[in-house]
PyMOL commands that place a pseudoatom at each C-alpha (Angstrom):
pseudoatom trace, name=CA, resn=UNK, resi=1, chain=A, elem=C, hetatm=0, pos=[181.166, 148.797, 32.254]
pseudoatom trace, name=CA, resn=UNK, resi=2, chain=A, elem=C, hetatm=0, pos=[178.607, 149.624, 29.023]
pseudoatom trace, name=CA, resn=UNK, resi=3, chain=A, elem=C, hetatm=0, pos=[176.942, 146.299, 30.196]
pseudoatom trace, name=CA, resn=UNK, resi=4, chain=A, elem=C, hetatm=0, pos=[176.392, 147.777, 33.819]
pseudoatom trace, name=CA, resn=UNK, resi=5, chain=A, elem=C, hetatm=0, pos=[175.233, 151.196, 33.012]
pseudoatom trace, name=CA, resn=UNK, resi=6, chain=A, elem=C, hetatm=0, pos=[173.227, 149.509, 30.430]
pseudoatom trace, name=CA, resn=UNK, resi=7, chain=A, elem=C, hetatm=0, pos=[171.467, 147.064, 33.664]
pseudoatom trace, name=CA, resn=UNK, resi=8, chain=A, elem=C, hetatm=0, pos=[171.343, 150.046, 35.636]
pseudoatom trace, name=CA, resn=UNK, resi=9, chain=A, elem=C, hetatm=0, pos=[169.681, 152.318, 32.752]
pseudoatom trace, name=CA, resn=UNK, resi=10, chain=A, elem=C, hetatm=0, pos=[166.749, 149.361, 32.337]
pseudoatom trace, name=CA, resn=UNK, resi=11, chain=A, elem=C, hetatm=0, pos=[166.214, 149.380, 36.173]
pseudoatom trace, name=CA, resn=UNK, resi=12, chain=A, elem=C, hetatm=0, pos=[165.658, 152.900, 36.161]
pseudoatom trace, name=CA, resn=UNK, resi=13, chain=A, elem=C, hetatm=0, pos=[163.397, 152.956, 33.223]
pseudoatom trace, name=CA, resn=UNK, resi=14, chain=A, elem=C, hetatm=0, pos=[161.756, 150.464, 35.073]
pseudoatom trace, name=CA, resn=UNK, resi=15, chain=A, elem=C, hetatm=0, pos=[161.227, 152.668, 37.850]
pseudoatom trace, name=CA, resn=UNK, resi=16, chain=A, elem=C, hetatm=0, pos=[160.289, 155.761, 35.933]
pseudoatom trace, name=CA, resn=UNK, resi=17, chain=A, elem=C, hetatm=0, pos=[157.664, 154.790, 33.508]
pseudoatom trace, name=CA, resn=UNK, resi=18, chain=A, elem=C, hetatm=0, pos=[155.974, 152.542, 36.609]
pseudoatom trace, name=CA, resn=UNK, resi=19, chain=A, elem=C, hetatm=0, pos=[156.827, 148.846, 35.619]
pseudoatom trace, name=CA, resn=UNK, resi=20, chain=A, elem=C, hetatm=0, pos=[156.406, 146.860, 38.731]
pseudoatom trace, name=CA, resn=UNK, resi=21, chain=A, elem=C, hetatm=0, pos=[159.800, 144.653, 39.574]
pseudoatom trace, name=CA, resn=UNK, resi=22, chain=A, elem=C, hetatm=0, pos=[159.801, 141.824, 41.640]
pseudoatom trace, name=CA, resn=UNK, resi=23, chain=A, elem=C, hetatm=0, pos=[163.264, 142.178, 42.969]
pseudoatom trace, name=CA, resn=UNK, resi=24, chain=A, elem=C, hetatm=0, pos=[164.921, 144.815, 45.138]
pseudoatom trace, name=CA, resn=UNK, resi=25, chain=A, elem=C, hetatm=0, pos=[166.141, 148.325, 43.890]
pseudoatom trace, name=CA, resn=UNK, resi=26, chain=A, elem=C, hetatm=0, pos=[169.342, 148.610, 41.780]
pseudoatom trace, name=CA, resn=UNK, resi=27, chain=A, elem=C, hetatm=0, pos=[171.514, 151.486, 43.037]
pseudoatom trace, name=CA, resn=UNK, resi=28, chain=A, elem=C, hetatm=0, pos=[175.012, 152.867, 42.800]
pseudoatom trace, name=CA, resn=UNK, resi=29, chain=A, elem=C, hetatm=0, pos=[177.287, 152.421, 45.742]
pseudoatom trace, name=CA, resn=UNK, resi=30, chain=A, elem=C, hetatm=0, pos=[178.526, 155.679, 44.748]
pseudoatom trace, name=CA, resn=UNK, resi=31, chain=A, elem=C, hetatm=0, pos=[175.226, 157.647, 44.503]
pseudoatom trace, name=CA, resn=UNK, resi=32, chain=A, elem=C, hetatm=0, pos=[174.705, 159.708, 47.923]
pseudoatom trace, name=CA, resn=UNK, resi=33, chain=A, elem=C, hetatm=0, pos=[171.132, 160.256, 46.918]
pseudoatom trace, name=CA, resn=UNK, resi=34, chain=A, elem=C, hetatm=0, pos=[170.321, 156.657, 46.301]
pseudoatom trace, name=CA, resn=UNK, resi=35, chain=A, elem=C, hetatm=0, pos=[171.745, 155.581, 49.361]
pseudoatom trace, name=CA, resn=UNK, resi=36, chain=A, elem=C, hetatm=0, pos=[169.856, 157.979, 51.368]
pseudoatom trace, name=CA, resn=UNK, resi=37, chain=A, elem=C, hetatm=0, pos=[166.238, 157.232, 49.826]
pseudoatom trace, name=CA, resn=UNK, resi=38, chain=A, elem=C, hetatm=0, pos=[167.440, 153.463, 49.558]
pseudoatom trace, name=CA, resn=UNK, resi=39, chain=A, elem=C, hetatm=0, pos=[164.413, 151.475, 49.916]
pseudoatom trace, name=CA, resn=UNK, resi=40, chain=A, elem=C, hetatm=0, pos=[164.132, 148.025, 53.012]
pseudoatom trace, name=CA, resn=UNK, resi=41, chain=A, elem=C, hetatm=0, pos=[165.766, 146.021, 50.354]
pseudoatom trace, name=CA, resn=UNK, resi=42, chain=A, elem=C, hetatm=0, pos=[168.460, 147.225, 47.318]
pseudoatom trace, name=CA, resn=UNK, resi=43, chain=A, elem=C, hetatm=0, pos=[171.191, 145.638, 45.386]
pseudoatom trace, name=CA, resn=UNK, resi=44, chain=A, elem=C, hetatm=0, pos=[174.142, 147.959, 45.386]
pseudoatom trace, name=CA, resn=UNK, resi=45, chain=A, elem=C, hetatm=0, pos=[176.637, 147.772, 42.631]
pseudoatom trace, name=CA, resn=UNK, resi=46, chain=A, elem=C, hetatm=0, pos=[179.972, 148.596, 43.135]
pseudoatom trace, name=CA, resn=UNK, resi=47, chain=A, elem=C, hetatm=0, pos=[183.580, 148.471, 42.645]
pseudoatom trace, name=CA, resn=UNK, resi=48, chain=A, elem=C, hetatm=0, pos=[185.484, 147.394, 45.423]
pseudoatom trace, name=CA, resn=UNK, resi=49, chain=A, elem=C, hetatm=0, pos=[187.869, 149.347, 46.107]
pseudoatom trace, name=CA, resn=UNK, resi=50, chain=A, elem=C, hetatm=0, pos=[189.419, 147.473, 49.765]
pseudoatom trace, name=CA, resn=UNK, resi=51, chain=A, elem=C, hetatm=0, pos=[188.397, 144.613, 51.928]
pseudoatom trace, name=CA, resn=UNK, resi=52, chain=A, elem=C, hetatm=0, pos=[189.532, 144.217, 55.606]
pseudoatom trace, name=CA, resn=UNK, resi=53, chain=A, elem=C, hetatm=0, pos=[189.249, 141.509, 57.866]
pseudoatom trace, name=CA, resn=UNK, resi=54, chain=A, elem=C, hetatm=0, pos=[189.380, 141.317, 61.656]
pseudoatom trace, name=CA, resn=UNK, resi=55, chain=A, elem=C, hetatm=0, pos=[188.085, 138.311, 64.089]
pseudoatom trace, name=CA, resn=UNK, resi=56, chain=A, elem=C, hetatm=0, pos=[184.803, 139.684, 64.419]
pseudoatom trace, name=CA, resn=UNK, resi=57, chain=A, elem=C, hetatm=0, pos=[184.191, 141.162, 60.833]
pseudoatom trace, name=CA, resn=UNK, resi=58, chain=A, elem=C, hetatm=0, pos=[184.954, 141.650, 57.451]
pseudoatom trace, name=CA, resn=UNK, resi=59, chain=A, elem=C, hetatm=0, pos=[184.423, 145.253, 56.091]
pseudoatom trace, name=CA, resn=UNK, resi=60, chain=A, elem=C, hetatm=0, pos=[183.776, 146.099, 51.894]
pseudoatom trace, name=CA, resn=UNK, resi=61, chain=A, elem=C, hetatm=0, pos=[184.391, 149.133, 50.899]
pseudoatom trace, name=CA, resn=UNK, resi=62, chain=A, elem=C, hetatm=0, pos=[183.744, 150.218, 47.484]
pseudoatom trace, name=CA, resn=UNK, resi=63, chain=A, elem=C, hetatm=0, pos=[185.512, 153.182, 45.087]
pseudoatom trace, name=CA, resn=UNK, resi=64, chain=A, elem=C, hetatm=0, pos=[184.226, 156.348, 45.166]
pseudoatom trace, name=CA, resn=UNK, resi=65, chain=A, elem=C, hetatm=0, pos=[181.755, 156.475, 48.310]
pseudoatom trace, name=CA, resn=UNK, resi=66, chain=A, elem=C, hetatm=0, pos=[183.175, 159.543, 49.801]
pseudoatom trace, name=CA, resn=UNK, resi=67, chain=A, elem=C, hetatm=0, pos=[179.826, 161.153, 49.622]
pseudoatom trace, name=CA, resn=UNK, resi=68, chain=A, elem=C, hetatm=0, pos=[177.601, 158.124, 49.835]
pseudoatom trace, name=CA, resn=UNK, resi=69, chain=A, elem=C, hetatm=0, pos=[179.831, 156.582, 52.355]
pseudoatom trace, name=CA, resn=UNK, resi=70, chain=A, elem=C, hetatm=0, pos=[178.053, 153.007, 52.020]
pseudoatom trace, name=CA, resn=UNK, resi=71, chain=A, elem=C, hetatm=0, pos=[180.272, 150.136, 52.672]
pseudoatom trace, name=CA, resn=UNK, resi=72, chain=A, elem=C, hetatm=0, pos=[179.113, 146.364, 53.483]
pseudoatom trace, name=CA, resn=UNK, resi=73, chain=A, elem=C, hetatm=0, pos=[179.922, 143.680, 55.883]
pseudoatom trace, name=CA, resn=UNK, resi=74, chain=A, elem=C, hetatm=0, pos=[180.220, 140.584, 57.235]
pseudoatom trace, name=CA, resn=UNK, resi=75, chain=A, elem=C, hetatm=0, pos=[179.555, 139.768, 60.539]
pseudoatom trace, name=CA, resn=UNK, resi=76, chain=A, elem=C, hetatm=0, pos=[180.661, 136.505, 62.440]
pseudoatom trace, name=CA, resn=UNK, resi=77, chain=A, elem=C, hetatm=0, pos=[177.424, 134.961, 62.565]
pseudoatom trace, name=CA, resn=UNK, resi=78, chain=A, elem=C, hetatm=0, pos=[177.499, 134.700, 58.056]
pseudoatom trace, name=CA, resn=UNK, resi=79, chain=A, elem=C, hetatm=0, pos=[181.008, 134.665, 58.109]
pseudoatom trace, name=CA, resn=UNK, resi=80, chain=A, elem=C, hetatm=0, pos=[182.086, 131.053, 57.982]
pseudoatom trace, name=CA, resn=UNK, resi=81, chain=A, elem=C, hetatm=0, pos=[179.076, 130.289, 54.596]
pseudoatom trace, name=CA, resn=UNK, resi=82, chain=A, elem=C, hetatm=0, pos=[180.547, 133.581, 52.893]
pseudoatom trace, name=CA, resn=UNK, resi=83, chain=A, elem=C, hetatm=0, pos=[184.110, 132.560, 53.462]
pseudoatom trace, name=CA, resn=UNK, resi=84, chain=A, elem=C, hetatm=0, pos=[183.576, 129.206, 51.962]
pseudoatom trace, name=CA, resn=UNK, resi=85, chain=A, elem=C, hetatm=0, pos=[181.623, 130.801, 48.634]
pseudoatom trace, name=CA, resn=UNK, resi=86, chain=A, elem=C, hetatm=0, pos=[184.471, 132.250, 48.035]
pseudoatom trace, name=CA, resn=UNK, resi=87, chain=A, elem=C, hetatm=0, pos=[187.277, 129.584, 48.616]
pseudoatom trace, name=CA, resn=UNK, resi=88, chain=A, elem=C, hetatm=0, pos=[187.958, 131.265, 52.096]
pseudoatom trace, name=CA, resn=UNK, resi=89, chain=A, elem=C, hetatm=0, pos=[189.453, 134.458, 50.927]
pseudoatom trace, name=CA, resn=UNK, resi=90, chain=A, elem=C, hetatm=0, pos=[187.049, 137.257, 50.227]
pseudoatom trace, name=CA, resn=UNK, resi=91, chain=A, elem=C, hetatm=0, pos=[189.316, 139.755, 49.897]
pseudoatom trace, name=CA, resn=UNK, resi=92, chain=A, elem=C, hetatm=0, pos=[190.948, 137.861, 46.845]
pseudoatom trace, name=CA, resn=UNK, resi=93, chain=A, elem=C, hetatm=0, pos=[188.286, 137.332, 45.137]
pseudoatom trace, name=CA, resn=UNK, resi=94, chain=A, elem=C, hetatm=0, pos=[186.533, 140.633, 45.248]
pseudoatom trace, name=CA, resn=UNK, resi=95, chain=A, elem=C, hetatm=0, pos=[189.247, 143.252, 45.242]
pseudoatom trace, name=CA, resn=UNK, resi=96, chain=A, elem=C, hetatm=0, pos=[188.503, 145.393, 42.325]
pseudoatom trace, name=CA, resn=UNK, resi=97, chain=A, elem=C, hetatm=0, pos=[185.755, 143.974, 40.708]
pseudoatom trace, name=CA, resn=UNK, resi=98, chain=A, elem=C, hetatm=0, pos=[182.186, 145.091, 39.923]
pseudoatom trace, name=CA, resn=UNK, resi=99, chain=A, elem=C, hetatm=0, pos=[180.050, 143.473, 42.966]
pseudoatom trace, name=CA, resn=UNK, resi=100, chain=A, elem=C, hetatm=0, pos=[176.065, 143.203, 43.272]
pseudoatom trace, name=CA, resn=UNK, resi=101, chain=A, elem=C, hetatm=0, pos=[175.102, 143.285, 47.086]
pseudoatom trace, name=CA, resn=UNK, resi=102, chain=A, elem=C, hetatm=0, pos=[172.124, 142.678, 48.096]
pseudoatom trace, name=CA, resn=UNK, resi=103, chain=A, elem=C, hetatm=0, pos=[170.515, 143.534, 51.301]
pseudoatom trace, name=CA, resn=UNK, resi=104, chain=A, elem=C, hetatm=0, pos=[169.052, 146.103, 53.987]
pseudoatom trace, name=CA, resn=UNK, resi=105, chain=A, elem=C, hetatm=0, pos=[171.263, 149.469, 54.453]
pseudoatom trace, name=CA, resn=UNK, resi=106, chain=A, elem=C, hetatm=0, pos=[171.193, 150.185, 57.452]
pseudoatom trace, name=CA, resn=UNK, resi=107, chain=A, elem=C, hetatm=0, pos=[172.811, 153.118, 59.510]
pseudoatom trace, name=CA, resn=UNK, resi=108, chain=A, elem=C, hetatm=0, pos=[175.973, 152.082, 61.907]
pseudoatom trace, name=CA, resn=UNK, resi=109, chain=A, elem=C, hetatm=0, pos=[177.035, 154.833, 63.573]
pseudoatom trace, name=CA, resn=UNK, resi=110, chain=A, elem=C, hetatm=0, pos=[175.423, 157.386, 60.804]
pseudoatom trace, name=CA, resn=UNK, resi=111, chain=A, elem=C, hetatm=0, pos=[177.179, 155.540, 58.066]
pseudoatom trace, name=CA, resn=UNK, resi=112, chain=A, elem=C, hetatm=0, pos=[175.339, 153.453, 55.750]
pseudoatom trace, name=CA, resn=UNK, resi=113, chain=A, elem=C, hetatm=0, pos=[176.010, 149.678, 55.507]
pseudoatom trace, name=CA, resn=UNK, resi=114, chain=A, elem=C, hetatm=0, pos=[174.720, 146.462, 54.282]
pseudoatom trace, name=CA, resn=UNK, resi=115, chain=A, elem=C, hetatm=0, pos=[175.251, 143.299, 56.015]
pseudoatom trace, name=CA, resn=UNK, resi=116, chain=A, elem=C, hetatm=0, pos=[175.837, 140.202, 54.273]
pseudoatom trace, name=CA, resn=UNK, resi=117, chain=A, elem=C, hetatm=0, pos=[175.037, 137.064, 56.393]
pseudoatom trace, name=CA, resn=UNK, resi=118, chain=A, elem=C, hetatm=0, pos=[174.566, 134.910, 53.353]
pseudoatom trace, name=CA, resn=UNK, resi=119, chain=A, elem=C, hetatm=0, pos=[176.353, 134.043, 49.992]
pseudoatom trace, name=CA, resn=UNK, resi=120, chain=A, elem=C, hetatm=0, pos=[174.048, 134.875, 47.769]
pseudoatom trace, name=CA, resn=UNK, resi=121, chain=A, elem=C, hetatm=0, pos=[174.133, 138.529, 49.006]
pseudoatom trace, name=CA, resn=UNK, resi=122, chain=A, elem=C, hetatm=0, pos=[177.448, 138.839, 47.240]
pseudoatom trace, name=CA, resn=UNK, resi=123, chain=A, elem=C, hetatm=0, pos=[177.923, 138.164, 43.755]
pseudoatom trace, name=CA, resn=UNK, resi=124, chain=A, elem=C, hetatm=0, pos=[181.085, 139.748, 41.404]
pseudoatom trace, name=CA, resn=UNK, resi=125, chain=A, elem=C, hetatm=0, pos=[179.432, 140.370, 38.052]
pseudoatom trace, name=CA, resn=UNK, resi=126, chain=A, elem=C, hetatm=0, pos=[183.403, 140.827, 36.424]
for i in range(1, 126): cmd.bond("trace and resi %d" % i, "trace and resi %d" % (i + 1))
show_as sticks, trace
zoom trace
């Protein structure tokens, strides 16, 4: 956990004293305000808290997004290449562990999401 806070402490600085970065923002799943103001392209970090799974999608939700209420997904169309990144079960290999996603949050019926439609979108950093 120090070496996440520390990541998301330099990405901050970064952001503060004006150093140009050539990736996409660094927020908290968690943070309501972050989610909101979220730029076209962020990496959330989270802890997933439950993954679901139905024929047409695959649903990540992380701990403590009451407030934020941001939550990822995978629809059919990625399903099959993020399925196989992970040996074909997700949920396994996520569930409670510290995740970077990476992507466009969106709003689905008011609610914040990201949707993953590649691999590389998802990556478990514990």
């Amino acid at each position: 956990m120090i070496r996440l806070n520390a990541f998301v402490l330099l990405a901050l600085s970064a952001a503060v004293t004006g150093c140009a970065s050539s990736g996409p923002m660094v927020i908290n799943a968690s943070d309501k305000a972050a989610v909101q103001s979220a730029m076209p392209t962020v990496i959330a970090v989270g802890v997933v808290d439950k993954v679901t799974s139905t024929d047409s999608v695959v649903t990540i939700n992380f701990k403590d997004t009451k407030d934020s209420q941001l939550y990822a997904v995978v629809l059919s169309a990625g399903r099959a290449a993020v399925e196989k990144a992970f040996n074909g079960d997700i949920a396994k290999a996520i569930t409670g562990k510290t995740v970077h996603v990476t992507g466009k949050v969106v709003l689905y019926r008011n609610v914040p999401e990201i949707v993953i439609s590649k691999p590389e979108q998802l990556v478990v950093v514990d």
